[in-house]
N, CA, C and O atoms as a Tinker XYZ file with bonds, in Angstrom:
   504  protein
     1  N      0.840000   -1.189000    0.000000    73     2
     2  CA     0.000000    0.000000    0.000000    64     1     3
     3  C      0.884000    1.250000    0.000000    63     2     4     5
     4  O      1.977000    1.447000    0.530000    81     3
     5  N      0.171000    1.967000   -0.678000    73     3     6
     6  CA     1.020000    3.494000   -0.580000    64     5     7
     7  C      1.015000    4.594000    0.120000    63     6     8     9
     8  O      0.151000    5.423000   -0.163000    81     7
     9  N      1.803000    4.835000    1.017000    73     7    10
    10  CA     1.410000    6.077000    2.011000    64     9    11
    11  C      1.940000    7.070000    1.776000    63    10    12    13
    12  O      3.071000    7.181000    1.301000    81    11
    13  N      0.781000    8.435000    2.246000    73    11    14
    14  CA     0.999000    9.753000    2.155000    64    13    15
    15  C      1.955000   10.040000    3.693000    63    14    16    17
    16  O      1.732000    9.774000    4.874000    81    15
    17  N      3.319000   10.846000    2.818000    73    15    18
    18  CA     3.770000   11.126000    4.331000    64    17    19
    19  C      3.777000   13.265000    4.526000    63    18    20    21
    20  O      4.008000   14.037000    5.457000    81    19
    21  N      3.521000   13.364000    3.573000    73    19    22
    22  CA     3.322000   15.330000    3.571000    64    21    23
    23  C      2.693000   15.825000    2.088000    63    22    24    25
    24  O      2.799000   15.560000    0.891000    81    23
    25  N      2.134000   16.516000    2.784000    73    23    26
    26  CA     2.211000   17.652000    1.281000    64    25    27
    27  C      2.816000   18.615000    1.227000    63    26    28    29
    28  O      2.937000   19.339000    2.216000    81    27
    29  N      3.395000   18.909000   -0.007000    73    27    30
    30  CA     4.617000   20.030000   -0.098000    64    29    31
    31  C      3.971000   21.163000   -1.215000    63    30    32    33
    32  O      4.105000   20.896000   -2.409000    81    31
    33  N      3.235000   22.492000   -0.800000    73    31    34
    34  CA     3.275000   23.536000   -1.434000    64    33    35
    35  C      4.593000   24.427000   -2.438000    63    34    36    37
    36  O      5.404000   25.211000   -1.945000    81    35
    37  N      4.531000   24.130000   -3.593000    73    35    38
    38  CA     5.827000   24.949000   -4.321000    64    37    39
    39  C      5.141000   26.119000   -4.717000    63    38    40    41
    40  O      4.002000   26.053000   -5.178000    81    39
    41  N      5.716000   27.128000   -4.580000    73    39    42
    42  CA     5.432000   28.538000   -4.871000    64    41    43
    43  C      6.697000   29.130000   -5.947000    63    42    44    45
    44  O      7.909000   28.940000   -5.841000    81    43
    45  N      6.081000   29.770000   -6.818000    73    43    46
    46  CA     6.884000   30.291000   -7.761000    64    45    47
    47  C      6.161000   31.712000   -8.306000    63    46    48    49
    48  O      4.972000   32.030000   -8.277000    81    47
    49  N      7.197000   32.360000   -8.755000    73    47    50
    50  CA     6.800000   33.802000   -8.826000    64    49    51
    51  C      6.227000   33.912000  -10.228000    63    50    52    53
    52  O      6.824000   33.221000  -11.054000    81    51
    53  N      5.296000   34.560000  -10.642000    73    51    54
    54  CA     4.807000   34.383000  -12.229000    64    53    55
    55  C      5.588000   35.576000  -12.718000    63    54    56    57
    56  O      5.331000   36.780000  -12.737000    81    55
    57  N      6.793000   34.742000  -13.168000    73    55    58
    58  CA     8.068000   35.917000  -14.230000    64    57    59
    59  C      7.334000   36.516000  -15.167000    63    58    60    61
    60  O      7.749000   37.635000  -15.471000    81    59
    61  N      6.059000   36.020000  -15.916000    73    59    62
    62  CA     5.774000   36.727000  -16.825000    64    61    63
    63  C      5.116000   38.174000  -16.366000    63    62    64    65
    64  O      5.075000   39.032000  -17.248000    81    63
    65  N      4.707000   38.445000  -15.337000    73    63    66
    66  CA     4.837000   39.937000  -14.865000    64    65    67
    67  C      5.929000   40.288000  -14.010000    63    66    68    69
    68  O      6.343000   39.851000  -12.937000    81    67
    69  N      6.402000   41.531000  -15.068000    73    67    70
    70  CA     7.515000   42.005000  -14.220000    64    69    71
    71  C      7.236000   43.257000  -13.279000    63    70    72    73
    72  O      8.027000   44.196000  -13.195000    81    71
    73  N      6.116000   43.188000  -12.626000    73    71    74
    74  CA     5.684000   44.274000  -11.797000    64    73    75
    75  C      6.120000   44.038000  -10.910000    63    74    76    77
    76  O      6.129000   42.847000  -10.599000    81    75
    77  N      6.820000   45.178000   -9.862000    73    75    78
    78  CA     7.144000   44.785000   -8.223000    64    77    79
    79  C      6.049000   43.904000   -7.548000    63    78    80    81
    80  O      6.374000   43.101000   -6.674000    81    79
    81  N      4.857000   44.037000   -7.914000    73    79    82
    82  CA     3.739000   43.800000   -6.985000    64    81    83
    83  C      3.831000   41.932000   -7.413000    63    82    84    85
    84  O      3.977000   41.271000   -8.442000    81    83
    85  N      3.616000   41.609000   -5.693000    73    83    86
    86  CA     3.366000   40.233000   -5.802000    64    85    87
    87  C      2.609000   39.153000   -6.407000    63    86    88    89
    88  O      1.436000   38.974000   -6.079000    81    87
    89  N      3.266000   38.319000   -7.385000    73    87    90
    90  CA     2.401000   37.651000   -7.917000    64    89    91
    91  C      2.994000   35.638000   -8.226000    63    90    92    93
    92  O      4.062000   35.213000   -8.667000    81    91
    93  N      2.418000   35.289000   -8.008000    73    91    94
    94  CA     2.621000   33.588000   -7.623000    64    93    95
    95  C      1.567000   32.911000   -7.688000    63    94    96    97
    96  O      0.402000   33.261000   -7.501000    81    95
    97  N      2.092000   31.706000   -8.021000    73    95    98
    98  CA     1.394000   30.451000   -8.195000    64    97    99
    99  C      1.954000   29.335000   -7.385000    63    98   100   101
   100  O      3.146000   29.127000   -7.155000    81    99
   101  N      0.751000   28.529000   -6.918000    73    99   102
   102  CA     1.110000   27.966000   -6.037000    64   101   103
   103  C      0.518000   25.706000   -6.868000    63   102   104   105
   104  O     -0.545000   25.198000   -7.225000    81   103
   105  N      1.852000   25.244000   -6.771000    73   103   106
   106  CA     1.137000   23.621000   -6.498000    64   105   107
   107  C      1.641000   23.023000   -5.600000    63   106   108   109
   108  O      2.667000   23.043000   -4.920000    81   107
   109  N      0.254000   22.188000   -5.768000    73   107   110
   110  CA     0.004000   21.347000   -3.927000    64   109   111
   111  C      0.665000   19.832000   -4.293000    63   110   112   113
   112  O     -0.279000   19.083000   -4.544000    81   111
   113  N      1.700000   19.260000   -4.388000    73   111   114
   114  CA     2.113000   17.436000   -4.494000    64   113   115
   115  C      1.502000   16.756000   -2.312000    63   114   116   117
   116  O      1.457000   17.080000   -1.126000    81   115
   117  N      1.268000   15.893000   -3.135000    73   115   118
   118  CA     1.474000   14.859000   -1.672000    64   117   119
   119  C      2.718000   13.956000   -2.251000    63   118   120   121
   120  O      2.900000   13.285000   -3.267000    81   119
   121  N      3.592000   14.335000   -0.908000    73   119   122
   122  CA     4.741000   12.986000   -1.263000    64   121   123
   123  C      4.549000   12.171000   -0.340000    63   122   124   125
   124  O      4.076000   12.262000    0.793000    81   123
   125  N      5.095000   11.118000   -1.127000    73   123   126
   126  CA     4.570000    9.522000   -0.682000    64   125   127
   127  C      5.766000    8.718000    0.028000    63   126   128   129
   128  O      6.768000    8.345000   -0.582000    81   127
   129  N      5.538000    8.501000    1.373000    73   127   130
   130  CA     6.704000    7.355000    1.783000    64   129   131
   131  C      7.850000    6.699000    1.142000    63   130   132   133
   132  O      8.849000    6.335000    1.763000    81   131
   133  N      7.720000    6.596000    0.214000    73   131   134
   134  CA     8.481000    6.054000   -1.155000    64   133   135
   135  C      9.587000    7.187000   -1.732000    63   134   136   137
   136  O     10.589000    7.087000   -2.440000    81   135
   137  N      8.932000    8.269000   -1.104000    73   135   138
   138  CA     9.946000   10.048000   -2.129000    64   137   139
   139  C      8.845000   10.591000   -3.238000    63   138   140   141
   140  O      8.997000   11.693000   -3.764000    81   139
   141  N      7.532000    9.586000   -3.608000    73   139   142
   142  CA     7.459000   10.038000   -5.135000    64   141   143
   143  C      6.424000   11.394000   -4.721000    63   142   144   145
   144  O      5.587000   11.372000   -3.820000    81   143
   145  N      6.725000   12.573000   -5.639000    73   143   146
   146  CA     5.522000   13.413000   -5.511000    64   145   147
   147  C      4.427000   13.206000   -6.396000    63   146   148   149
   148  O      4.715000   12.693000   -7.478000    81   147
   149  N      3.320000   13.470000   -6.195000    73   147   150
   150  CA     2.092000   13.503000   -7.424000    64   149   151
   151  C      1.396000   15.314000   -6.834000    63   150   152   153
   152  O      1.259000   16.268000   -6.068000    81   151
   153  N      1.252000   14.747000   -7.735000    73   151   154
   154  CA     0.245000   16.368000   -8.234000    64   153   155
   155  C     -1.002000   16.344000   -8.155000    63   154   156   157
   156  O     -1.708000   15.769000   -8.984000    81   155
   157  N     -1.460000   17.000000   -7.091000    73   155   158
   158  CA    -2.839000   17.007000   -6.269000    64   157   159
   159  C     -3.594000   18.676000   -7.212000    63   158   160   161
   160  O     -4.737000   18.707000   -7.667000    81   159
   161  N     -2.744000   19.685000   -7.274000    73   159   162
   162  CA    -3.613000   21.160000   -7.570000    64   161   163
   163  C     -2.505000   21.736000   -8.318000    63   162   164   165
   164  O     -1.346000   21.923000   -7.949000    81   163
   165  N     -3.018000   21.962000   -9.341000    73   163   166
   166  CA    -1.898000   23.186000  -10.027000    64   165   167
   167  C     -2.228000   24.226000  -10.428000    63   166   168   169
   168  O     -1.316000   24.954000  -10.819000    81   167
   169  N     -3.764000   24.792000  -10.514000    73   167   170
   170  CA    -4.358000   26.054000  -10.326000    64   169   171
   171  C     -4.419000   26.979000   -9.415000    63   170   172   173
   172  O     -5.400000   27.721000   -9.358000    81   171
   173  N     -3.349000   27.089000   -8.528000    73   171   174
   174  CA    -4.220000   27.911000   -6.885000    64   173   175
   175  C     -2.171000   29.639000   -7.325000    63   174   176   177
   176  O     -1.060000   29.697000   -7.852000    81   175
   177  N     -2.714000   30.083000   -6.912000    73   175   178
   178  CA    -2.121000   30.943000   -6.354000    64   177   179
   179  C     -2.688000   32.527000   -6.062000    63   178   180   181
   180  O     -3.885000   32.638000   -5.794000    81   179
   181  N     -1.946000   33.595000   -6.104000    73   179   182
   182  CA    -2.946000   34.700000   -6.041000    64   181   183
   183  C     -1.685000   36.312000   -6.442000    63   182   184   185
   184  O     -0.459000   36.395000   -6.355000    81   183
   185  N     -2.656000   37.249000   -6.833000    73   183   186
   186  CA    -1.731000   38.254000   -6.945000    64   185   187
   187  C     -2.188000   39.566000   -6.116000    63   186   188   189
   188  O     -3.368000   39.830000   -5.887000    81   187
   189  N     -1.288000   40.208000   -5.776000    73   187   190
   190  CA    -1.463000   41.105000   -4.765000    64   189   191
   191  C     -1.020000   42.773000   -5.103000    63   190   192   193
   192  O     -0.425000   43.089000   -6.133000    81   191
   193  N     -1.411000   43.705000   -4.085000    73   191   194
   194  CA    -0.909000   44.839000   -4.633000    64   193   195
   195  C      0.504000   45.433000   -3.758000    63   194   196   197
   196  O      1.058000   46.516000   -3.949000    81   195
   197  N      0.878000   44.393000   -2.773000    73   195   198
   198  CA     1.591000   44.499000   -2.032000    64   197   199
   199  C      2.758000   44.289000   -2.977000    63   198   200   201
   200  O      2.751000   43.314000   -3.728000    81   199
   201  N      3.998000   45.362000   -2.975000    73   199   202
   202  CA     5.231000   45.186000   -3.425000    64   201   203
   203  C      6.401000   43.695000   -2.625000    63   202   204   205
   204  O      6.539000   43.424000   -1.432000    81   203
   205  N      6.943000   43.125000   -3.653000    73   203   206
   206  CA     7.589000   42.039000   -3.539000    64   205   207
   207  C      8.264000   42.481000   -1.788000    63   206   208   209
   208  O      7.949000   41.933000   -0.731000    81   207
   209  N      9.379000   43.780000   -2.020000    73   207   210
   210  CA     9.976000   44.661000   -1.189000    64   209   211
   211  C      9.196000   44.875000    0.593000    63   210   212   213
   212  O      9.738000   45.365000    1.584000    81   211
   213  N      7.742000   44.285000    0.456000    73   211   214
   214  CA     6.994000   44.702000    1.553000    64   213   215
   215  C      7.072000   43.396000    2.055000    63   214   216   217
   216  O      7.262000   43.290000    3.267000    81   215
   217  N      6.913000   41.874000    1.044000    73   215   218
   218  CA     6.373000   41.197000    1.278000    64   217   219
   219  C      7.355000   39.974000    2.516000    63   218   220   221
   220  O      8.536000   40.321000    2.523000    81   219
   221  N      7.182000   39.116000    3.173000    73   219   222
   222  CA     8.091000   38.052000    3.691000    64   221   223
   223  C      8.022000   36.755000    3.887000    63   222   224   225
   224  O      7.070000   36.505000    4.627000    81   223
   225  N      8.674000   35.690000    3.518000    73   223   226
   226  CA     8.566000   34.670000    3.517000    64   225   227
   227  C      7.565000   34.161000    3.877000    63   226   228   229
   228  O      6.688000   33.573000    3.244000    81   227
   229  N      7.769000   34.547000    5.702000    73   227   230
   230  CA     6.442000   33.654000    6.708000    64   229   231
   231  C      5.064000   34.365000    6.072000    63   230   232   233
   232  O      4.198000   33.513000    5.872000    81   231
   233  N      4.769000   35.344000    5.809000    73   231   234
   234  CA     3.331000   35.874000    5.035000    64   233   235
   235  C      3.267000   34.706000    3.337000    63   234   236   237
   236  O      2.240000   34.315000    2.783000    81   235
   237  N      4.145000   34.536000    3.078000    73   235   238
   238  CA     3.582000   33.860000    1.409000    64   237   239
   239  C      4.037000   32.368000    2.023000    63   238   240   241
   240  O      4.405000   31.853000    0.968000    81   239
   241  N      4.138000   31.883000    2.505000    73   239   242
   242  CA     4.269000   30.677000    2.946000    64   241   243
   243  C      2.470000   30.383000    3.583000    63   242   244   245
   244  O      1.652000   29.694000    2.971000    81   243
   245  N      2.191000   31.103000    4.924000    73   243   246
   246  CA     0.994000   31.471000    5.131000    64   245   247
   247  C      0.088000   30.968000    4.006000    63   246   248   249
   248  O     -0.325000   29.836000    3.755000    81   247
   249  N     -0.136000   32.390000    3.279000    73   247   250
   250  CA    -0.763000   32.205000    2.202000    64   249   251
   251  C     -1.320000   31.480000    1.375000    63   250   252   253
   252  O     -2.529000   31.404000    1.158000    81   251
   253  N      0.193000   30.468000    0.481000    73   251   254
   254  CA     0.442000   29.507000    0.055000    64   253   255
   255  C     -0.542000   28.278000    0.460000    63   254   256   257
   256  O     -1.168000   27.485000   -0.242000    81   255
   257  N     -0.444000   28.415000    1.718000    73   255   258
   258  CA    -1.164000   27.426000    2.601000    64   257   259
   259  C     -2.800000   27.661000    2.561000    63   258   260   261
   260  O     -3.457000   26.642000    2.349000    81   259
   261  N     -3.370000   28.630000    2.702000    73   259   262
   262  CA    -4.423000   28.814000    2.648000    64   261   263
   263  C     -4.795000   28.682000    1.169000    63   262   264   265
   264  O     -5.437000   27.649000    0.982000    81   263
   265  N     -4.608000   29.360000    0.124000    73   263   266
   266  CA    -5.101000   28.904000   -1.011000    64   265   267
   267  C     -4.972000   27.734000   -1.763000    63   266   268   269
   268  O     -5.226000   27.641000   -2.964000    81   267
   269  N     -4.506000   26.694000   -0.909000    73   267   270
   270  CA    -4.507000   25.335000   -1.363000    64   269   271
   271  C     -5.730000   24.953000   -0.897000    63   270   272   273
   272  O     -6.273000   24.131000   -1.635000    81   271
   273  N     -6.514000   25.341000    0.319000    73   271   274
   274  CA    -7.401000   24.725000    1.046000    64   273   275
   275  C     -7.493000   24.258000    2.201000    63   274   276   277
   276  O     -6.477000   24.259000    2.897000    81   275
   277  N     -8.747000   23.723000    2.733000    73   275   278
   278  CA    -9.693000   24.155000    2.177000    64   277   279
   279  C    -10.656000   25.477000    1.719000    63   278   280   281
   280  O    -10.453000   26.522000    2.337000    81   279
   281  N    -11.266000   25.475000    1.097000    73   279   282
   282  CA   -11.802000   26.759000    0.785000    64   281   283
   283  C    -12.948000   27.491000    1.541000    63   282   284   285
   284  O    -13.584000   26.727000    2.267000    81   283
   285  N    -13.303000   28.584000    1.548000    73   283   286
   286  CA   -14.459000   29.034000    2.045000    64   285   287
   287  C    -15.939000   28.612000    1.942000    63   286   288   289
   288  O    -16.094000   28.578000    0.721000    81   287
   289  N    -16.849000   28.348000    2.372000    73   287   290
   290  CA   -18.168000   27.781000    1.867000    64   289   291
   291  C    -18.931000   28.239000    0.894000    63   290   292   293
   292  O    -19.331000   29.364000    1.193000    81   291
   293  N    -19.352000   27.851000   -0.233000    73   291   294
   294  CA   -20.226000   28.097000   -1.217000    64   293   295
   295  C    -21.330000   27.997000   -1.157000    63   294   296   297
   296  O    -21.731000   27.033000   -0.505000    81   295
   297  N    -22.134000   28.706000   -1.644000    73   295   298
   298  CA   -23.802000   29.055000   -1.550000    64   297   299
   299  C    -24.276000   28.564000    0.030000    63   298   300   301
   300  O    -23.706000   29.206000    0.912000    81   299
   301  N    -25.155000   27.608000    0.465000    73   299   302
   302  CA   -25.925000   27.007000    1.327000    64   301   303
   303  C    -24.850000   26.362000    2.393000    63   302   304   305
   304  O    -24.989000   26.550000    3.602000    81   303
   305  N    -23.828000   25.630000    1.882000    73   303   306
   306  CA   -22.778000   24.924000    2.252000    64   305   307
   307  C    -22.126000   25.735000    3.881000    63   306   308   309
   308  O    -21.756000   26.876000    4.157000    81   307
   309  N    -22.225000   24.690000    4.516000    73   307   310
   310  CA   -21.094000   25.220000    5.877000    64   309   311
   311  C    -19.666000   24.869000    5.715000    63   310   312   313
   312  O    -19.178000   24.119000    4.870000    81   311
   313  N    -18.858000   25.764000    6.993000    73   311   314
   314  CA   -17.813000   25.455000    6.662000    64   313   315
   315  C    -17.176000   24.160000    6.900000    63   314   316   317
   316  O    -16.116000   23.936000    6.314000    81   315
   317  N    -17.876000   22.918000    7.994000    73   315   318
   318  CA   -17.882000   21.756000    8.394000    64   317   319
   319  C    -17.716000   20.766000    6.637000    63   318   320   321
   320  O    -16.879000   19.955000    6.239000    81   319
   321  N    -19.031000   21.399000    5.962000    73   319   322
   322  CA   -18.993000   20.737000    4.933000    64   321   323
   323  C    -18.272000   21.384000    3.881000    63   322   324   325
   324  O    -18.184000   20.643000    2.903000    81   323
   325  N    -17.744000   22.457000    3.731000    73   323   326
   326  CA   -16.518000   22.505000    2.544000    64   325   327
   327  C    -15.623000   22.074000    3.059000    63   326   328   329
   328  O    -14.859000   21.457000    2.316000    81   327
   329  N    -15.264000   22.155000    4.465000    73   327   330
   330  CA   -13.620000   21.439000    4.780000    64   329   331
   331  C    -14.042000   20.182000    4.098000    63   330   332   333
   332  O    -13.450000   19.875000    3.064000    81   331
   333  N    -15.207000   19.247000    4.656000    73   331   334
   334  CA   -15.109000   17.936000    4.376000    64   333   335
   335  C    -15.166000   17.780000    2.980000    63   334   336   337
   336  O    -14.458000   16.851000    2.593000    81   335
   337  N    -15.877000   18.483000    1.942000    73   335   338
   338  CA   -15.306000   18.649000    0.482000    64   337   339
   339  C    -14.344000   18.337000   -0.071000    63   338   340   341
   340  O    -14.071000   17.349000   -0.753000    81   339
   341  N    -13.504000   19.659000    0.374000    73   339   342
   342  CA   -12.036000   20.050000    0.141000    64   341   343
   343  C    -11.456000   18.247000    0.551000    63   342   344   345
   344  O    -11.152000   17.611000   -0.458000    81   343
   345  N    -11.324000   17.554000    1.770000    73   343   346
   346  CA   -10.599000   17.065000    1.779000    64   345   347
   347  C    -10.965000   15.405000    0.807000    63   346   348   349
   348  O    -10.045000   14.651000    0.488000    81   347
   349  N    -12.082000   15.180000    0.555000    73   347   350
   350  CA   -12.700000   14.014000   -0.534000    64   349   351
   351  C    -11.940000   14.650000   -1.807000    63   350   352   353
   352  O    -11.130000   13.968000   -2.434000    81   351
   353  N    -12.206000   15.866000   -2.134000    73   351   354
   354  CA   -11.611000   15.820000   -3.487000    64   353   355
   355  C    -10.562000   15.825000   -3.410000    63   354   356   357
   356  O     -9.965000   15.500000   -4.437000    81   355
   357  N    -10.039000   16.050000   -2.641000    73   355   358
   358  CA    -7.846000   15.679000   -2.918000    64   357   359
   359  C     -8.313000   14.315000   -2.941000    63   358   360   361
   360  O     -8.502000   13.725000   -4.004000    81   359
   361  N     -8.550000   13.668000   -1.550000    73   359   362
   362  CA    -8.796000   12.399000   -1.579000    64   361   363
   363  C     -9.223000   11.502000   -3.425000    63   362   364   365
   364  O     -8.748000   10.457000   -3.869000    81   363
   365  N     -9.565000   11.818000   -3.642000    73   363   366
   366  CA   -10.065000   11.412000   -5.466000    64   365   367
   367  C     -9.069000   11.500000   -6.269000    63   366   368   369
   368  O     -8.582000   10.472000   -6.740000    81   367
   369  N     -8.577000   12.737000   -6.577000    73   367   370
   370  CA    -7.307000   12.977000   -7.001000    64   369   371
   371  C     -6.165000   11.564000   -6.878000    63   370   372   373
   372  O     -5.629000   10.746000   -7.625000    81   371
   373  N     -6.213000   11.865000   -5.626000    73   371   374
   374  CA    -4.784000   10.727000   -5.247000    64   373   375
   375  C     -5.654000    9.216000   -5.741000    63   374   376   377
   376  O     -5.203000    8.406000   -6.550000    81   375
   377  N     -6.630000    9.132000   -5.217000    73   375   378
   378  CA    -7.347000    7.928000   -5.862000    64   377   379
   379  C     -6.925000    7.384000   -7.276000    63   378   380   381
   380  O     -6.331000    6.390000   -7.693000    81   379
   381  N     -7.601000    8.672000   -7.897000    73   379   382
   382  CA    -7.223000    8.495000   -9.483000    64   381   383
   383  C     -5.625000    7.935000  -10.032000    63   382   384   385
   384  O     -5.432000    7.498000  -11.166000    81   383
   385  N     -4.599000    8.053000   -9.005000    73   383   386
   386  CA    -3.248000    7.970000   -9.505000    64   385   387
   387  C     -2.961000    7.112000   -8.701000    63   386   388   389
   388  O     -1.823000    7.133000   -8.233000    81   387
   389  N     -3.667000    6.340000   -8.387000    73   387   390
   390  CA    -3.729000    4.966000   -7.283000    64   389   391
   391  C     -2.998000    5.081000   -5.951000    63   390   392   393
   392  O     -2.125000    4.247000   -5.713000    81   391
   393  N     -3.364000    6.371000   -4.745000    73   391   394
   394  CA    -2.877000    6.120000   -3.422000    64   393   395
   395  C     -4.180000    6.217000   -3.046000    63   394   396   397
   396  O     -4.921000    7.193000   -3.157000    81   395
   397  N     -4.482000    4.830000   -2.462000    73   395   398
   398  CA    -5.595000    4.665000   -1.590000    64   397   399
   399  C     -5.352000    5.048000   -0.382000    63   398   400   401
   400  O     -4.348000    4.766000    0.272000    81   399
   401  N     -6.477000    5.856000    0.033000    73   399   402
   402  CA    -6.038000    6.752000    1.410000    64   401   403
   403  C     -7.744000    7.313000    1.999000    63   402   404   405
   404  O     -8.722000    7.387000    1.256000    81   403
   405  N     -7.741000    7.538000    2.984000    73   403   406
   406  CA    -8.835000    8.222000    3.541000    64   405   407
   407  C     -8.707000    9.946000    3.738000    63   406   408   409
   408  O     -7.631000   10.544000    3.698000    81   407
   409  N    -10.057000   10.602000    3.959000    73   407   410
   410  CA   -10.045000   11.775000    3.967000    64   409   411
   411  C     -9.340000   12.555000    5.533000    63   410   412   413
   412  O     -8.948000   13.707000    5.721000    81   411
   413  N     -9.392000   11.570000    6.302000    73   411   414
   414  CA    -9.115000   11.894000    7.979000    64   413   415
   415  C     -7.124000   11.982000    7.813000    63   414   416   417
   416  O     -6.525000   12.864000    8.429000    81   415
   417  N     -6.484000   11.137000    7.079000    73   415   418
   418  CA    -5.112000   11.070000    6.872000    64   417   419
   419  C     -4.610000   12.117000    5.996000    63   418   420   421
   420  O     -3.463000   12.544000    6.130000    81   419
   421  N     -5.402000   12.552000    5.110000    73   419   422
   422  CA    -5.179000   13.970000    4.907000    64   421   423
   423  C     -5.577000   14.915000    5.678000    63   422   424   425
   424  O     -4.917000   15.954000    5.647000    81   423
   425  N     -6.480000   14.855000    6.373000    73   423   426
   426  CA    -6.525000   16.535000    7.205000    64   425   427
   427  C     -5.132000   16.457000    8.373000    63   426   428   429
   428  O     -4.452000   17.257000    9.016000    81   427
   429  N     -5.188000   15.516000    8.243000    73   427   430
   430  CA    -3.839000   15.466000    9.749000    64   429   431
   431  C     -2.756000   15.329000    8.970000    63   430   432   433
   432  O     -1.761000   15.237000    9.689000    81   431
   433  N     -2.461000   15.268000    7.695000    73   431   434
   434  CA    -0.979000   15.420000    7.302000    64   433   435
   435  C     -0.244000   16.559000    7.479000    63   434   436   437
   436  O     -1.000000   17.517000    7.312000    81   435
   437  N      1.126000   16.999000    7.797000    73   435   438
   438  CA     1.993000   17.778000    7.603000    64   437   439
   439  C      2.125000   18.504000    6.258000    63   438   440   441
   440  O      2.245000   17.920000    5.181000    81   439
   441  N      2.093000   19.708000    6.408000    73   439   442
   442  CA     1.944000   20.386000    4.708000    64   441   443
   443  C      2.803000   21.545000    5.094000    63   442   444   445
   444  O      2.368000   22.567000    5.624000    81   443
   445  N      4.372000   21.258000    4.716000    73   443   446
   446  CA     5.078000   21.981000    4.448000    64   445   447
   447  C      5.070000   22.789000    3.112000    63   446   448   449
   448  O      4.266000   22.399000    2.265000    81   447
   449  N      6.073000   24.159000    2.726000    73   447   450
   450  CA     5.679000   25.001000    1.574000    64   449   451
   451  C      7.115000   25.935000    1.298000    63   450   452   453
   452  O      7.713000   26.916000    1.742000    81   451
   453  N      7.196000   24.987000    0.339000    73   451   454
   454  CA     8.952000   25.324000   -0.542000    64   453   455
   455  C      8.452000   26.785000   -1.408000    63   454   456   457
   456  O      7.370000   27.025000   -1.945000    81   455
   457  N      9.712000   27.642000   -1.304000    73   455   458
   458  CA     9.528000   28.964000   -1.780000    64   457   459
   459  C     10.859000   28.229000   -2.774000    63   458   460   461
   460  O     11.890000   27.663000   -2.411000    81   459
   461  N     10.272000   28.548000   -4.260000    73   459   462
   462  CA    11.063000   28.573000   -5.284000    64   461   463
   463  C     12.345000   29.106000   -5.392000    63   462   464   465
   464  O     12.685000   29.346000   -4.233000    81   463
   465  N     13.414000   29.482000   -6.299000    73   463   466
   466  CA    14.472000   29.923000   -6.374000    64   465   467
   467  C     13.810000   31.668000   -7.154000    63   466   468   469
   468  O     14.392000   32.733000   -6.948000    81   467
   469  N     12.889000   31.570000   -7.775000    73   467   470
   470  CA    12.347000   32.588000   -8.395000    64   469   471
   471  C     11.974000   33.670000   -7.360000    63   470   472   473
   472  O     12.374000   34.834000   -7.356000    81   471
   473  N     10.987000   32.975000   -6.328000    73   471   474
   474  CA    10.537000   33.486000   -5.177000    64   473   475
   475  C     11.843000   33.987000   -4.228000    63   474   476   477
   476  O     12.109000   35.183000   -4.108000    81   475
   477  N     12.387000   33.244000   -3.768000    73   475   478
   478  CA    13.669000   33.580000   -2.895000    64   477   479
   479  C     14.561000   34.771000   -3.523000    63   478   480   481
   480  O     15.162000   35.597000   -2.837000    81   479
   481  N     14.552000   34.727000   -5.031000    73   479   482
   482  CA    15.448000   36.062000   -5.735000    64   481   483
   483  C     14.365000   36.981000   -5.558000    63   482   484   485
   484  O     14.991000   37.947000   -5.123000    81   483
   485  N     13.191000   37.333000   -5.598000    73   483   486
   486  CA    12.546000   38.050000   -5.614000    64   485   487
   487  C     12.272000   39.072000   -3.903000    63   486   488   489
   488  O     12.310000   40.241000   -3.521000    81   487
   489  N     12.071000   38.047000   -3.488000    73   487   490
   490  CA    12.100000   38.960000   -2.200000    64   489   491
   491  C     13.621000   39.422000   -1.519000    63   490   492   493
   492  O     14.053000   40.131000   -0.610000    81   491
   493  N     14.070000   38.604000   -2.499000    73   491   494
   494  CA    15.846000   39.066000   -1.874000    64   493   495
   495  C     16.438000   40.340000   -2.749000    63   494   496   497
   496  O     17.401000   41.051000   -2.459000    81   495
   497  N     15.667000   40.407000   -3.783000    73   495   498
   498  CA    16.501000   41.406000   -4.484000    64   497   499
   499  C     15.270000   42.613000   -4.602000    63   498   500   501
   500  O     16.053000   43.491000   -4.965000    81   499
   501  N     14.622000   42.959000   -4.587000    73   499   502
   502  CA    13.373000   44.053000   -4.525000    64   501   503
   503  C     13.407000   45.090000   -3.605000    63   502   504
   504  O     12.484000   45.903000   -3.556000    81   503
């Protein structure tokens, strides 16, 4: 069987704007006991009006973290039931790429959040 031992947030700066103001994308892997990563989200990040120069690690790390999920509640929905959402559909995801796993072993995983080399020049040099 295959076990989830973290998920690792990578954050990278979207080079294609070269505006001071913060802008990144964020994907979510679960790595697996084994080393292997898979790819759970590759749509999430966000842009801001805050200059790179203002911004700091522990805030886009933060961040990072929150716009992976879970998300806020939609229409009727509580927040009991989007967390529990949020965590079935990762759960599916990993399904689909064969790690059988429950939704309870993801909410309790460790979810560390790697700042790119893009990211790290950016707030270092701004």
């Amino acid at each position: 069987m295959v076990t989830l031992s973290r998920f690792v947030s990578i954050v990278e700066a979207n080079e294609s704007s070269h505006s001071p103001s913060l802008s990144v994308s964020v994907s979510l892997f679960a790595e697996l006991k084994d080393g292997r990563l898979i790819l759970v989200l590759d749509d999430r990040g966000w842009n801001s009006n805050q200059r790179w120069a203002e911004a700091t690690s522990a805030e886009i790390e933060q961040t990072a973290r929150d716009v992976v999920g879970p998300d806020e509640p939609y229409g009727e929905q509580t927040m009991e039931e989007a967390i529990a959402a949020h965590w079935e559909y990762l759960r599916k995801i990993l399904a689909a790429q064969g790690v059988d796993t429950d939704s309870g072993v993801l909410k309790t995983a460790p979810h560390d959040v790697v700042l790119s080399e893009s990211v790290v020049t950016r707030l270092n040099l701004d």
